[in-house]
C-alpha positions in Angstrom: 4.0 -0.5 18.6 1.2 1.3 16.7 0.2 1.3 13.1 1.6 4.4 12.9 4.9 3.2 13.9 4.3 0.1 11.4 3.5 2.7 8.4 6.9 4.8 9.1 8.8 2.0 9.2 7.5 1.0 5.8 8.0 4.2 3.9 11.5 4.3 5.9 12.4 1.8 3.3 12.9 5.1 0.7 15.1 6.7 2.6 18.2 7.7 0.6 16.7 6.8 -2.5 15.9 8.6 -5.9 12.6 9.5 -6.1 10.9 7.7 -9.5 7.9 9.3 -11.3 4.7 7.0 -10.4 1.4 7.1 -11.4 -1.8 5.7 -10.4 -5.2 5.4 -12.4 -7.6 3.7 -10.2 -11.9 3.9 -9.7 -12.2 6.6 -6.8 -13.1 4.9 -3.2 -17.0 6.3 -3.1 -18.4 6.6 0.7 -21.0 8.3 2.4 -20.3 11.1 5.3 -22.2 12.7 8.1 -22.6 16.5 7.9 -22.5 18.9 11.0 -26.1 17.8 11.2 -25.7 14.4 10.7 -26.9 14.1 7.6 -25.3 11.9 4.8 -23.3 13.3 2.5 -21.5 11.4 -0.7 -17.9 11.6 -0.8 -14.7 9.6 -2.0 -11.0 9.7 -2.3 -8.3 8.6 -5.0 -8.8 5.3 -5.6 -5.3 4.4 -4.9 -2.0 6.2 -4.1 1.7 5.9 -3.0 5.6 6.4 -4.3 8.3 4.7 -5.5 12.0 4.9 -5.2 14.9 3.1 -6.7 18.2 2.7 -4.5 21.3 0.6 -6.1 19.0 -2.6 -8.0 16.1 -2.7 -5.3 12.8 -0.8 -6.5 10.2 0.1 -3.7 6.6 0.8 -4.2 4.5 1.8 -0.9 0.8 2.0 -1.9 -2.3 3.3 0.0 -5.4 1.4 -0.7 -8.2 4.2 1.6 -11.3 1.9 0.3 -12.9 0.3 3.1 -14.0 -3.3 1.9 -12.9 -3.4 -1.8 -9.3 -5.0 -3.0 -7.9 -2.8 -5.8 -5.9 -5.1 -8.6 -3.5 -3.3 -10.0 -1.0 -4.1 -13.4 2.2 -2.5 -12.3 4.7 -1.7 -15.2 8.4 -1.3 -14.9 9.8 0.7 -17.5 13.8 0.0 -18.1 14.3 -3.4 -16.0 13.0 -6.7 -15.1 12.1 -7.3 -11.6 14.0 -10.8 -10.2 11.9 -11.7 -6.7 9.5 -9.6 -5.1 8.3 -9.5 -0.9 5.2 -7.3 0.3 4.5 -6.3 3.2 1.3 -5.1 4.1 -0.8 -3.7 6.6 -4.2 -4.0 7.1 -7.3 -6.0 8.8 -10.7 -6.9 8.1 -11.8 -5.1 10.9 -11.3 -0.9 9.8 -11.3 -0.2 13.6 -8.6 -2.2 14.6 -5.6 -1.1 16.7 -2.8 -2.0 19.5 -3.6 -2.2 23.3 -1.6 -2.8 25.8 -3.7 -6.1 26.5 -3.1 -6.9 22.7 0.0 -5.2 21.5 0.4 -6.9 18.3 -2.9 -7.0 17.1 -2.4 -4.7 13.9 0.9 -5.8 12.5 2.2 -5.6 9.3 2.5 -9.4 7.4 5.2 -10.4 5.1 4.8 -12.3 1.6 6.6 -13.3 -1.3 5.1 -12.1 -4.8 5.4 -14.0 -7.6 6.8 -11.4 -9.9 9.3 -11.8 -12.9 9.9 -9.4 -16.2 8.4 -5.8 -16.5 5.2 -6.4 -15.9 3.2 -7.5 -12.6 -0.4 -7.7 -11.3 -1.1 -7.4 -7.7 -4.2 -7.1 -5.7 -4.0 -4.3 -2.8 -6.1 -5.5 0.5 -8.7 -2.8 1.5 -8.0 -0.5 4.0 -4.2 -1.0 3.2 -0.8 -0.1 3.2 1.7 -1.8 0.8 5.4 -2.1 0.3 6.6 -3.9 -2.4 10.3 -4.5 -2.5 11.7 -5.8 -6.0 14.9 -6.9 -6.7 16.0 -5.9 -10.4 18.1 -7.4 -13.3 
């Protein structure tokens, strides 16, 4: 299975879900580029991004962390419900180049965890280099 494969399973999660408004304010993810000439060129990208959806009780947040070596905290705010349990799922490695062979099928996989998340209000830290589902389970 490739990461790609990994990355659509974990946005399959919104299927048939409503759509919730979601906004993200995050430091942009600075880098440096090579021009057509190989020079180096600043650059950077949103700092972090993703969507959420709401289907029945269950809330799901899939996040995009693009910077490269720094973990993005994040205070995550759920207006009009209280979130009971919380998983992630995450994919991501500390090396950026990583992928699947056929010698090493699994070695970019997404790994499961439980948050520790109650109430309206949660912090989480996004790996670098990541892509985050959160499932909650609201009251």
């Amino acid at each position: 299975m490739t990461p790609n494969y990994h990355v659509f399973e974990m946005y399959g999660a919104h299927a048939g879900a409503a759509s919730l408004r979601t906004e993200f304010v995050a430091p942009k993810a600075s880098f440096t580029r090579l021009d057509a000439q190989r020079k180096e060129i600043p650059a950077s990208l949103w700092g972090l991004n993703g969507s959420a959806s709401l289907k029945g009780k269950q809330l799901v947040l899939t996040v995009v962390n693009p910077h490269a070596k720094d973990a993005r905290e994040a205070d995550i705010a759920i207006r009009g419900a209280s979130i009971k349990s919380g998983e992630s799922r995450t994919l991501t490695d500390k090396d950026i180049h990583a992928r699947n062979t056929f010698a090493n099928p699994n070695a970019l996989e997404p790994k499961n965890a439980p948050v520790n998340a109650t109430g309206a209000n949660i912090t989480f830290t996004f790996a670098p280099a990541s892509i985050t589902r959160l499932t909650f389970a609201l009251s």
